[in-house]
Each structure stands twice: as structure tokens, then as C-alpha cells.
C-alpha positions as CSV (number, residue, x, y, z in Angstrom):
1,X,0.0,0.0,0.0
2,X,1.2,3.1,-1.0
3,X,-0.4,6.8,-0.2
4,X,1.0,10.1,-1.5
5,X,0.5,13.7,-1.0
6,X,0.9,16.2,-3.9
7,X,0.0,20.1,-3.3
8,X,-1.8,18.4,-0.2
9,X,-3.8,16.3,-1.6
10,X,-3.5,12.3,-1.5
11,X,-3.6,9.4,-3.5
12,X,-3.4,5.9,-2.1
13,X,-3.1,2.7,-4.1
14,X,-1.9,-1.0,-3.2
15,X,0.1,-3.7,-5.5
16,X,1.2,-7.3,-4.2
17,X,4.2,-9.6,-5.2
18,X,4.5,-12.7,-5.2
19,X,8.1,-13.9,-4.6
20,X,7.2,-17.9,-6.2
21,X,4.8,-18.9,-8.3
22,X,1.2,-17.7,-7.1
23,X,-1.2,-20.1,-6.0
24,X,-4.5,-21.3,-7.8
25,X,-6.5,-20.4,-4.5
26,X,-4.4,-16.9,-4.3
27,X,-4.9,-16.3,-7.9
28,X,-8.8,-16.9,-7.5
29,X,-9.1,-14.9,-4.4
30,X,-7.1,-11.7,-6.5
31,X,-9.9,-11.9,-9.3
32,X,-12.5,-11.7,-7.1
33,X,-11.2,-8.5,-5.2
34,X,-10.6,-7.1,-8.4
35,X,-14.0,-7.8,-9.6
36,X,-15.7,-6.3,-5.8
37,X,-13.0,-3.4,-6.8
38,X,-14.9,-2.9,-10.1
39,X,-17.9,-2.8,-9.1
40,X,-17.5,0.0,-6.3
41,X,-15.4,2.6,-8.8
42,X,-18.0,2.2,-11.9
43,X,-20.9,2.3,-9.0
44,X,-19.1,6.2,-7.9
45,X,-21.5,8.2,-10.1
46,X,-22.2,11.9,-9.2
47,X,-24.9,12.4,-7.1
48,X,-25.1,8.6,-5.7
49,X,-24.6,8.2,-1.6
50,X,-21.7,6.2,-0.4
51,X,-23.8,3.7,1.4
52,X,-25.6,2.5,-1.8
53,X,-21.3,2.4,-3.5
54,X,-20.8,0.3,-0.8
55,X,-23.9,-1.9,-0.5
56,X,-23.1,-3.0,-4.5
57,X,-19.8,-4.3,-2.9
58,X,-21.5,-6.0,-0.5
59,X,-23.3,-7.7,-2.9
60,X,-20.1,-8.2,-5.2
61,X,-18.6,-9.9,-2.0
62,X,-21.2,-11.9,-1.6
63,X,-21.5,-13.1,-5.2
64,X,-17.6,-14.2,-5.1
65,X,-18.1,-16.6,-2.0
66,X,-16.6,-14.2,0.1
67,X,-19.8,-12.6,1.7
68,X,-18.1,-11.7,5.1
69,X,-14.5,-10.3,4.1
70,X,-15.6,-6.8,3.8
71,X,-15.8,-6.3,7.7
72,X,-12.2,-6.9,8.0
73,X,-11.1,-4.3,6.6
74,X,-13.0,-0.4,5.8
75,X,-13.6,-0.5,2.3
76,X,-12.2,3.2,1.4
77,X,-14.3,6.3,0.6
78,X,-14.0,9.9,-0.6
79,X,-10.5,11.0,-0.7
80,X,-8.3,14.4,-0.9
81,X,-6.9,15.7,2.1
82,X,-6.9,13.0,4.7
83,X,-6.3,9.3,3.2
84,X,-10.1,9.0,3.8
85,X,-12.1,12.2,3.6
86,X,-14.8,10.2,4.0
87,X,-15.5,6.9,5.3
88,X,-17.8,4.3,3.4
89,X,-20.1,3.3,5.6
90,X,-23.4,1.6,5.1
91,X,-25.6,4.3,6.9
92,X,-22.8,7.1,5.3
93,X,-24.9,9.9,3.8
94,X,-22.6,11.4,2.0
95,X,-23.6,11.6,-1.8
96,X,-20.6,11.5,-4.4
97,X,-20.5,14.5,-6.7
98,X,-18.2,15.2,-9.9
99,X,-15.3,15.6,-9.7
100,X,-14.7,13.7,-6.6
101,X,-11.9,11.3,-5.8
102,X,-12.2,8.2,-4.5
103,X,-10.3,5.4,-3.1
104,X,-12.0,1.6,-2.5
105,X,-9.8,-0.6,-1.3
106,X,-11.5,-3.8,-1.2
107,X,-10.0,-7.2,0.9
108,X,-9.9,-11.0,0.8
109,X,-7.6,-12.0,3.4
110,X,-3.9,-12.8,1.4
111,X,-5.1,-10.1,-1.1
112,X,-6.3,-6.2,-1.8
113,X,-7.1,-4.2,-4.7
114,X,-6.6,0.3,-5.0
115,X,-6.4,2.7,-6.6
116,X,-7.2,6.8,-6.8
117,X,-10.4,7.4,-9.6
118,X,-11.4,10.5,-10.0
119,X,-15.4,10.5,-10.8
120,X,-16.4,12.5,-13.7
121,X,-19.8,13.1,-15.0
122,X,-19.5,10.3,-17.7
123,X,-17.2,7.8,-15.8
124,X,-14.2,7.4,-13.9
125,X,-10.6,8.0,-14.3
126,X,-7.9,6.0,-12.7
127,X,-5.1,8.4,-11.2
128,X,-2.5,6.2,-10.2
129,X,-2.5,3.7,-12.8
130,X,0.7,1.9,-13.4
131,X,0.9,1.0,-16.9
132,X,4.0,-1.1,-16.8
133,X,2.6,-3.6,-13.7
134,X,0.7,-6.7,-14.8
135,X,-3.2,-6.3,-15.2
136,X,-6.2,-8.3,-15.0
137,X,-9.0,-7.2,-17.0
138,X,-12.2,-7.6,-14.7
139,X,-15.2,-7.7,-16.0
140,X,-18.6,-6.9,-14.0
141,X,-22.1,-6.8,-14.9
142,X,-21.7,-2.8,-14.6
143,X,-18.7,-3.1,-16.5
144,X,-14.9,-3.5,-17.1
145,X,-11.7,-2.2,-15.8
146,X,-8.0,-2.8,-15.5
147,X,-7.2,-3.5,-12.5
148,X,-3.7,-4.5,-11.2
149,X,-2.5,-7.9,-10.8
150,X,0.1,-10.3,-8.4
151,X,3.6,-9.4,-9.6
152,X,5.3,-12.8,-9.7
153,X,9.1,-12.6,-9.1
């Protein structure tokens, strides 16, 4: 996990490495975060509230076997000038608005998935992107995105 500060404001993103050969169960588990990952950035649309971002996660979770993992860890929020501005929280109010960042940072025990997106009025835009890392491309029924993969070493 990584979190930077630029002109005060802060991005945060996470990559793993695998030092060997990564596991079939590992490799499943890093798909699945991915695909919760999806789901809450291309859910952040202006004027929707946190809670509903996160309760599409929830549901994500859920659909990859994994239906209790999300309360091991907070799941990320608005972000700018704290790593968290604001908390997702599933009674959180807050409604996300153009052009907000955000940072989800979905968990499966052994693996996690980040990244800064800035919302826009017709999407989202991955900040902190690192082109030359390995990818997955995870595909959700609200759509796809890169998102990064295990670096085996």
C-alpha cells in the first residue's frame, strides 16, 4: 500500500508480489477482489450516496463466496486531504459528486485491490495507474476495468 501527497492532496493505491509462483486459491481470491474493486469505482457516479457504493460491494462480496471479508477491513471512501475524507459506511450519507476522488480498497484475506479514480460526469478515471505492472481485465455486470495484478518474481 502506498499513499502520497501532492499540493496536499492524496492518492493511495496497493500492489502485491509474489516472490514464487502464485497459487490457484491466491490467484482466485485476486480476481475476485478485483471484480468487488470494479464494481465499487464504476458504481461512484455523481450524485449517488456512499452507502448505496458500498452496499453494491457488498453484494459483489457476496456473489464471489466471500460474503463476510468486507468487515475486515473499511472498504475506502471519498479522498483528498486526509487518506479518507470520507469513510464508506453503510448508513454514510454522503452523496458523491463530480469531480470527486475516490479510493475503495476492497479485501480477501492474502489479497487487496486500490487505486485513486477520479469520478467524472461520464465515468471514472484511474489516477494512479501503473501502466508497466501486470493487469487483469475484470469484467462486472456494470462493466470493465483494469485492475492490477500479483507481480510474480
Amino acid at each position: 500500500m502506498l499513499g502520497a501527497r501532492r499540493h496536499g492532496l492524496i492518492t493511495s493505491l496497493s500492489r502485491m508480489v509474489s516472490f514464487g509462483k502464485v497459487s490457484n486459491e491466491l490467484r482466485h481470491k485476486q480476481e475476485a477482489v478485483c471484480r468487488v474493486d470494479t464494481v465499487l469505482n464504476l458504481a461512484s457516479t455523481p450524485g449517488t450516496p456512499l452507502s448505496e457504493v458500498l452496499q453494491q460491494g457488498i453484494e459483489q462480496y457476496a456473489l464471489e463466496g466471500f460474503s463476510d471479508e468486507w468487515h475486515h477491513h473499511h472498504q475506502g471512501g471519498l479522498t483528498g486531504y486526509e487518506g479518507r475524507d470520507v469513510r464508506a459506511t453503510p448508513d454514510a450519507p454522503d452523496l458523491i459528486q463530480a469531480p470527486d476522488a475516490v479510493a475503495w480498497n476492497p479485501s480477501i484475506t492474502g489479497v487487496k485491490s486500490e487505486d485513486t479514480f477520479l469520478v467524472r460526469d461520464k465515468g471514472v478515471e484511474n489516477l494512479t495507474l501503473s501502466e508497466d505492472w501486470p493487469q487483469i481485465t475484470s469484467s462486472t455486470s456494470l462493466g470493465t476495468l483494469a485492475r492490477p495484478d500479483i507481480l510474480e518474481r
